[in-house]
C-alpha positions in Angstrom: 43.8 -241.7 2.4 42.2 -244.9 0.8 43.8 -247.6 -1.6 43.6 -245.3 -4.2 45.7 -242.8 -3.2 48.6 -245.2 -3.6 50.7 -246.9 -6.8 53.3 -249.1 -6.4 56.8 -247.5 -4.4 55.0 -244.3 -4.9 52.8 -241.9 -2.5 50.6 -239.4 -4.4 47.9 -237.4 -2.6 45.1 -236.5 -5.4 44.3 -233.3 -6.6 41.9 -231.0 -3.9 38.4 -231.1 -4.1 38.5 -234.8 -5.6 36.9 -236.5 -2.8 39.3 -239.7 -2.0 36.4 -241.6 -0.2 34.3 -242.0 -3.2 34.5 -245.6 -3.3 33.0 -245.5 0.0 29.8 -244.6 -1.4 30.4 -240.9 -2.1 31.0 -240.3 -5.6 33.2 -238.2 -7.8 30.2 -235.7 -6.9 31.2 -235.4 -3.2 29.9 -232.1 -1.6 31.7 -232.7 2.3 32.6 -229.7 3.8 36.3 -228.6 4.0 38.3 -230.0 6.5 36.9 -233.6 5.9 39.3 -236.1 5.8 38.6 -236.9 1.9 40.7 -233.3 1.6 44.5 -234.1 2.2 44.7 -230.2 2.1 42.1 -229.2 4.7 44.4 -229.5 8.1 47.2 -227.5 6.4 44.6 -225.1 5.2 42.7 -225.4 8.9 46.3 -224.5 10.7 46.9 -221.5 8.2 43.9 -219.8 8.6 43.7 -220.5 12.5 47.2 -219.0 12.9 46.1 -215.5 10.9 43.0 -215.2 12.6 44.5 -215.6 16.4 46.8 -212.9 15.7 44.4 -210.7 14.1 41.9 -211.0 17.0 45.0 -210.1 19.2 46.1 -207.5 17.3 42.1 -205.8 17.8 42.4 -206.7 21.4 45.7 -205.2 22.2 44.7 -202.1 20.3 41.6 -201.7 22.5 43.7 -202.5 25.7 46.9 -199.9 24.6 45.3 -197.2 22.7 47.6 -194.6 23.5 50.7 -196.6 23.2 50.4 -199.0 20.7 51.5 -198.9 17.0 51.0 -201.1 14.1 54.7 -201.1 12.3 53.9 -203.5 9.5 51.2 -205.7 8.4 53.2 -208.7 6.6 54.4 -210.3 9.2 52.6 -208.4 11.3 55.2 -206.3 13.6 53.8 -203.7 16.5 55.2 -201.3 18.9 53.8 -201.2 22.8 55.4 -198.6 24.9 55.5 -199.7 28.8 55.9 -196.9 31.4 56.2 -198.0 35.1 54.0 -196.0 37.5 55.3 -192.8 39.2 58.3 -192.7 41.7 59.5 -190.1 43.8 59.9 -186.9 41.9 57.8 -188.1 39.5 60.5 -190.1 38.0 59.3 -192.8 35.5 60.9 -195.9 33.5 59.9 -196.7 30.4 60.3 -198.7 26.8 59.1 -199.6 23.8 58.5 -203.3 23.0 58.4 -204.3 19.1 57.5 -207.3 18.5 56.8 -209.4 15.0 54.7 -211.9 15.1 56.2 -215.7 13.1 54.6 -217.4 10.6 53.1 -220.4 13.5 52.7 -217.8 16.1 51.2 -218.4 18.9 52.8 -222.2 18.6 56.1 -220.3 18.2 57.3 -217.5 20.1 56.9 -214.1 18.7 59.9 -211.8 17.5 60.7 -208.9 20.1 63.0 -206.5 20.7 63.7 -203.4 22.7 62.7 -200.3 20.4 63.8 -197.5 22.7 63.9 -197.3 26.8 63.9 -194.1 29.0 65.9 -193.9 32.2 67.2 -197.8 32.0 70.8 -198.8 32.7 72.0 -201.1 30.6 71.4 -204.0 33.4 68.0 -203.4 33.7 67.5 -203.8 30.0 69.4 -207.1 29.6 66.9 -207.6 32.4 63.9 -207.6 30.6 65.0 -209.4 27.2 66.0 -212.4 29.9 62.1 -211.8 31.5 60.7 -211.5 28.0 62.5 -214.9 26.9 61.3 -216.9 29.8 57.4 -215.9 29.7 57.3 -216.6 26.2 58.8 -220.4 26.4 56.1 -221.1 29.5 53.3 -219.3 27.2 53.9 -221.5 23.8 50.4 -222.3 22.3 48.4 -219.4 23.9 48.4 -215.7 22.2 50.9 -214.6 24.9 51.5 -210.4 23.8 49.2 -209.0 27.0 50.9 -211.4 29.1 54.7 -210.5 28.2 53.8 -206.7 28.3 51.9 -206.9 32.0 55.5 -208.8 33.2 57.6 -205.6 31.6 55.5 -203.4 33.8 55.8 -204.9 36.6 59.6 -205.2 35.9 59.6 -201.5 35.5 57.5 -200.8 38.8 60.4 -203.4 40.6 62.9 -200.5 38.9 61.3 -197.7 40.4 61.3 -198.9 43.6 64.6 -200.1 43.5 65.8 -196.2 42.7 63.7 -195.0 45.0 65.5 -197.2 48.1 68.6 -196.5 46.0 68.3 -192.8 46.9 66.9 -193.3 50.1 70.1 -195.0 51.0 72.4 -192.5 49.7 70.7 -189.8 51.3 70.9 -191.6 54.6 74.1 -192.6 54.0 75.4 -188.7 52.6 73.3 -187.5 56.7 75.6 -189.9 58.4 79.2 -188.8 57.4 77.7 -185.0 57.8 77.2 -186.0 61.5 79.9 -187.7 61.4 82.1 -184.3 60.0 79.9 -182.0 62.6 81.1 -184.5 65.6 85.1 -184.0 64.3 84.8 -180.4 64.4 83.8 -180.8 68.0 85.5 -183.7 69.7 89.0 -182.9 67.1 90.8 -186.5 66.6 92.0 -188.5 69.0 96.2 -188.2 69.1 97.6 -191.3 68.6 101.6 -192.1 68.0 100.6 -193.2 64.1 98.6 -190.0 63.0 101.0 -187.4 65.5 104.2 -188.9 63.3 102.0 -188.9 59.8 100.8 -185.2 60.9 104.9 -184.5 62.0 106.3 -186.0 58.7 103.5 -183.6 56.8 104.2 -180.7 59.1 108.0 -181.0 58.5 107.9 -181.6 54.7 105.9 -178.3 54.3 108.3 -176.5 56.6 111.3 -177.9 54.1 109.2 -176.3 51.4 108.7 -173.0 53.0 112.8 -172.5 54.0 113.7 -173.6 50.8 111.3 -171.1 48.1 112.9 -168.1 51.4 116.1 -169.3 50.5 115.5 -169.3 46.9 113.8 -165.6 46.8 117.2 -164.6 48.6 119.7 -166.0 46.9 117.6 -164.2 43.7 117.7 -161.2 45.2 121.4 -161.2 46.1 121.7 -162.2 42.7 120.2 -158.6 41.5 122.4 -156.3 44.5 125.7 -155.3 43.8 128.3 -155.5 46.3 130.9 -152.7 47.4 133.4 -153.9 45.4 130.9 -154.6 42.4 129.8 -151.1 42.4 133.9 -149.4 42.8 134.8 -152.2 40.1 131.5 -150.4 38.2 132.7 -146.9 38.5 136.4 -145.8 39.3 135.7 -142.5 40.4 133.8 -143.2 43.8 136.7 -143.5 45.6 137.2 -139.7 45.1 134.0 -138.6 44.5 133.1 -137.0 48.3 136.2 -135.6 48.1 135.8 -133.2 45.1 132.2 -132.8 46.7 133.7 -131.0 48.9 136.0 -129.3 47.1 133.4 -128.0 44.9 131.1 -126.9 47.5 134.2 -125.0 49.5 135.2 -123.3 46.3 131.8 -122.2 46.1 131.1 -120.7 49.6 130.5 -116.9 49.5 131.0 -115.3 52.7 129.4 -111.4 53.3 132.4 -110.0 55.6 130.4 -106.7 56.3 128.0 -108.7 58.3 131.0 -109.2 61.0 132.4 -105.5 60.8 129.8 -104.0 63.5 129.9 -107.3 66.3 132.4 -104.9 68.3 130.1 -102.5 69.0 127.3 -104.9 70.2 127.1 -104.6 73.7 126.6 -108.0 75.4 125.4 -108.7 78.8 127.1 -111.7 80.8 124.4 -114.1 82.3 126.4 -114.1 85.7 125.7 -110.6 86.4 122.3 -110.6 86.0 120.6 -110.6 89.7 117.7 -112.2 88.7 119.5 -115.2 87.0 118.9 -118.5 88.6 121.0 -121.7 86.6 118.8 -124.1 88.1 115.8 -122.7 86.6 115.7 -122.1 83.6 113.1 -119.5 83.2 115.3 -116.9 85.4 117.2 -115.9 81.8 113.6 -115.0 80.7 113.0 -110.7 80.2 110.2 -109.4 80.5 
């Protein structure tokens, strides 16, 4: 900065706008142009105003590029959202997220903020995923405005995700076809009899059977439980040993017999089978009269 920018053990940069090469023939008067190296401001002031106008013409440009999808969030620091959806899989099934990212005060010499804002259909793999791809694109882009860069390798991530479901499925669906066939042909061909599954299938067989004999067993001894046996029922009621007796007392006490129905059987005059001459014993229509 010139001898006079210097006093003894001490370093002092004089004021801005006081040109320091005015010894050099300039003057107090100096009219260089900022950034001159008379200015010990001007690269500080250069950097500054390079940063903020890299990022606002990036800002423009990503606006132009993701109309639809992109959204200013702040303006100091500046901080944006970018939603990324992958193209369409089967179905119609998409992945998608939203990217915010904030840009830092030396951005692009320093890596921008970023985070994921919300996803859509992303396991919790695939998102650790893309903060690892995010981290690693930005470190190789240091220096260059890098947004349009990091959001083309989300998409391409989320277009790898997509297809990965897809074979996903694929594979399942195969795989769900085989073991149908697989059930069909046992329906068929049965299983083949071998001494480990006959015993497995006998120790089954004979555990149920167990079960069975013992809930028959228990349903009789319940019912037994609820029947009264002969002597239960005499212990019960004292009077069943003479009961039919006095039935039938009562019943013969109560007979009333009409003797003037048997007063005229003497004069009934009745024929003897044997001296019929039409009576045949073996058959038995002989008996018959006309």
């Amino acid at each position: 900065f010139g001898p006079q920018a210097f006093q003894t053990g001490t370093l002092r940069l004089r004021p801005p706008g006081r040109c320091l090469l005015s010894r050099r023939g300039r003057g107090t008067g100096c009219s260089a142009p900022p950034g001159c190296l008379g200015d010990p401001w001007a690269a500080a002031r250069a950097a500054m105003t390079d940063y903020g106008e890299e990022q606002r013409n990036e800002l423009e440009a990503l606006e132009s590029i993701y109309p639809d999808s992109f959204t200013v969030l702040s303006e100091n620091p500046p901080s944006f959202t970018i939603t990324v959806t992958s193209e369409a899989g089967e179905n119609d099934e998409t992945v998608q997220t939203t990217l915010k990212f904030t840009y830092s005060e030396k951005y692009p010499d320093e890596a921008p903020l970023y985070e994921i804002f919300s996803q859509l259909n992303l396991e919790d793999n695939d998102v650790s995923d893309i903060l690892k791809l995010l981290a690693l694109q930005a470190e190789e882009n240091l220096g260059m405005v890098m947004i349009f860069t990091l959001v083309t390798a989300v998409q391409e991530k989320l277009n790898e995700i997509v297809d990965q479901i897809k074979t996903r499925r694929e594979e399942e669906k195969k795989q769900k076809e085989k073991e149908a066939e697989e059930a069909e042909k046992q329906l068929f061909h049965g299983t083949p009899v071998t001494i480990e599954n006959f015993l497995s299938w006998k120790a089954k067989f004979d555990a149920e059977l167990l079960e069975i004999k013992k809930k028959r067993m228990k349903e009789e001894e319940q019912a037994g439980k609820n029947k009264l046996s002969g002597r239960q029922l005499f212990e019960t009621d004292h009077n069943l040993d003479t009961s039919d007796i006095q039935f039938l007392e009562d019943a013969g006490n109560n007979v009333e017999v009409d003797e003037s129905l048997f007063q005229e059987m003497d004069d009934l005059e009745l024929e003897d089978d044997e001296d019929d001459p039409d009576y045949n014993p073996a058959d038995p229509e002989s008996d018959l009269t006309d």
